[in-house]
N, C-alpha and C positions, 0 to 999 in steps of 0.2 A: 319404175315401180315404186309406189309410198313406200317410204320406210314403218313397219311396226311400229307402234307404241310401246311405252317401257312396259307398261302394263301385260301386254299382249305379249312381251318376248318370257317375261318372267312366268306370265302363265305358262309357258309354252316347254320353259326350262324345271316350271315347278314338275310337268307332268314326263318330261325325260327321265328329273328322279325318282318320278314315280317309278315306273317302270325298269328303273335300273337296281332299284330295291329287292327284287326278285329276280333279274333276270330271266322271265319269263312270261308265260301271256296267264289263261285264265287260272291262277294257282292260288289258294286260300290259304294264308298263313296264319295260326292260332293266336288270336289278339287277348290280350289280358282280359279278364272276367270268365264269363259260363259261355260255350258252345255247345249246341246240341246241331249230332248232324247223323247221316246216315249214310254206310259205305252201301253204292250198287251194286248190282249182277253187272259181271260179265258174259260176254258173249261165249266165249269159250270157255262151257265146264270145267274141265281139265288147267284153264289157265288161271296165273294167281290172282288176285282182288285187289292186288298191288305192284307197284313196279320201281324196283331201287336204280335212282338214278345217281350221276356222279355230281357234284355240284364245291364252285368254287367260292370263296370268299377273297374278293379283289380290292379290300380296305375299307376305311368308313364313308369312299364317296358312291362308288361304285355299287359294293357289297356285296350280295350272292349270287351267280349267276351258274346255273343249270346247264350242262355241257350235254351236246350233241355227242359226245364218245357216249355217251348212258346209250346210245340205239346203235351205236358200230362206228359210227361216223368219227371223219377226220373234225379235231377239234386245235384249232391254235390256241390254247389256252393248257390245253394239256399234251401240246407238242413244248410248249415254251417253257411247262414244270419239266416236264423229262428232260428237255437239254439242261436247264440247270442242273437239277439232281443229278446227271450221268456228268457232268462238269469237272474237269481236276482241279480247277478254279475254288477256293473256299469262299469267298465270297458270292460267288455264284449259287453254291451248296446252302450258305445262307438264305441268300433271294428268294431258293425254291422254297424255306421251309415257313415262308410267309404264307403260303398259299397253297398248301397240301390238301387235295381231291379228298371229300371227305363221301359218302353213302347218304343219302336220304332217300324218305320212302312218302311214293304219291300215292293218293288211293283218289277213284271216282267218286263222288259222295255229293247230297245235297244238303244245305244250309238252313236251318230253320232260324225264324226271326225271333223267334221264341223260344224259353227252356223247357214248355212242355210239350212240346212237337203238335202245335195247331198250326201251323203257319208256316208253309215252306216259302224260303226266299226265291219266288220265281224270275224277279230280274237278275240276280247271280245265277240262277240255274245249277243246271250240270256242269260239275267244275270239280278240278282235282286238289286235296286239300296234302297240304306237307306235314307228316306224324316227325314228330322227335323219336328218336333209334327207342327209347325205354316204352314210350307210348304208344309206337308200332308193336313191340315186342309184346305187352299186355291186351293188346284186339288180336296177335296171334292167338293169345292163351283163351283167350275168349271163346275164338272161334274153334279150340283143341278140346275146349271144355264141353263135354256131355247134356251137362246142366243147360249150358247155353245155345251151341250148337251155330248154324250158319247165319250171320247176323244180313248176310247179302239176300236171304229170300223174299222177294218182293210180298209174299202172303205173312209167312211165319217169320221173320227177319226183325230183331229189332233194330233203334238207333244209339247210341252213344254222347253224354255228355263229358265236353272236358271242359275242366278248371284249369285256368292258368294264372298264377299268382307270379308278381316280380317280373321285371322289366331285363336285367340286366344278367352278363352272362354264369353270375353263383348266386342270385338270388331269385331266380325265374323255376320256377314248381309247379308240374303239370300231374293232376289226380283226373282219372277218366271213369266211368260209370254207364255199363252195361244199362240200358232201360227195360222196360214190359217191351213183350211183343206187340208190331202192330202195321198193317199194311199199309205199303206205300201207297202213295195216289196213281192212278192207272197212267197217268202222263209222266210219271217217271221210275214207272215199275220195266221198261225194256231196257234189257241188257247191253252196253257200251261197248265200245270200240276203244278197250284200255290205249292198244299201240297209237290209234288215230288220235287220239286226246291226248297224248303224251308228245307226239310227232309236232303238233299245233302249236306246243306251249312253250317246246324250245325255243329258244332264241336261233336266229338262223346263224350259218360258220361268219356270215358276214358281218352281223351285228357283233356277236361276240369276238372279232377281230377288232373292231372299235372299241369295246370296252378294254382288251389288252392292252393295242395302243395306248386309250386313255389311262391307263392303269399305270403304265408304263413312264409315262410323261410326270405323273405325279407321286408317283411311289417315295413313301416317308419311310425312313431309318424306321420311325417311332412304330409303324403297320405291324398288327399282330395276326396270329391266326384266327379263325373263329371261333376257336373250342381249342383249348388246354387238356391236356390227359387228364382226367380224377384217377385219386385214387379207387380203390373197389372198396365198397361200401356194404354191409347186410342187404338182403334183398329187402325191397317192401310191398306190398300187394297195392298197386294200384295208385302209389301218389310214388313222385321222385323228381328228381332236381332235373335241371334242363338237358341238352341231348348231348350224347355223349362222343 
């Protein structure tokens, strides 16, 4: 068999960290500048519009990856924090607290290429986007809100812009913005299959046994968590610093 080209192995390693970036398959994560996007109907009335999942932070090569315990399942990633944490070992008690399970919230939603919602990105499609815990919490109030009402109705339903300023993790600022009503396009006005689009995106127990291993082999003293406690701050309506 030829050997690769250096070219060709680098591509090949560029696009593993791609994908290791998220730990997950089709999942939109809020890139600096203006997003406008629109969360869907679900299939089930009754069920939420969103689904908190548990999700790891395994250093700065690896980085976040989305755990299979969010749907019941066995996960080595959070059999390997429990045994440390449950640990008499302090060292070990340390190791866990590099990498403490933190909540994130996926919602089904499509992407528009544009901030005045002409233009939906139909090659990304239907795809589940990751809210920050404050930004989640603000399209709940949204949706509590009278004024506003069901933002999921394919006729009556608006979409949402968010602003994201700042890169880094005390200077990254997310303000979101209820838009006008206005119906979706009839090819993506049918109601999702939240659990089947969530099931998809995880990474399988086997991949994410790789990323521990690998985790594991290169784990640096210097490795922080992803998110630092803040202190509590006045509330604000609709802009606040990154997640919490």
């Amino acid at each position: 068999m030829a050997k690769k080209s250096l070219k060709d192995r680098l591509k090949r390693r560029r696009q593993e960290i791609k994908e290791r970036s998220s730990g997950s398959g089709n999942i939109f994560f809020i890139k600096a500048g203006k997003t406008r996007f629109r969360i869907l109907p679900v299939e089930d009335e009754d069920e939420d519009f969103s689904f908190e999942a548990t999700h790891f932070y395994l250093g700065n090569v690896i980085k976040g990856v989305f755990s299979r315990a969010s749907l019941g399942e066995d996960c080595p990633i959070q059999e390997y924090y429990e045994e440390l944490k449950e640990s008499g070992n302090a060292e070990d008690k340390e190791k866990a607290k590099k990498f403490p399970p933190r909540k994130k919230y996926l919602v089904p939603v499509v992407i528009y290429k544009d901030e005045r919602g002409r233009e939906i990105d139909t090659e990304r499609g239907v795809c589940l986007m990751m809210l920050p815990s404050r930004t989640y919490g603000e399209v709940i109030d949204a949706y509590l809100d009278p004024d506003l009402g069901d933002f999921t109705d394919p006729v009556e339903g608006y979409d949402f812009k968010v602003t994201r300023t700042g890169t880094g993790k005390t200077d990254t600022e997310y303000t979101i913005q209820p838009m006008r009503p206005s119906a979706l396009p009839k090819e993506f006005s049918k109601p999702v299959n939240l659990h089947k689009m969530i099931d998809a995106a995880l990474p399988s127990k086997e991949k994410v046994q790789e990323y521990l291993e690998q985790w594991k082999e290169t784990m640096e003293d210097g490795d922080e968590p992803e998110e630092k406690p803040r202190k509590k701050k006045g509330k604000k309506v609709r802009k606040h610093k990154g997640d919490a």
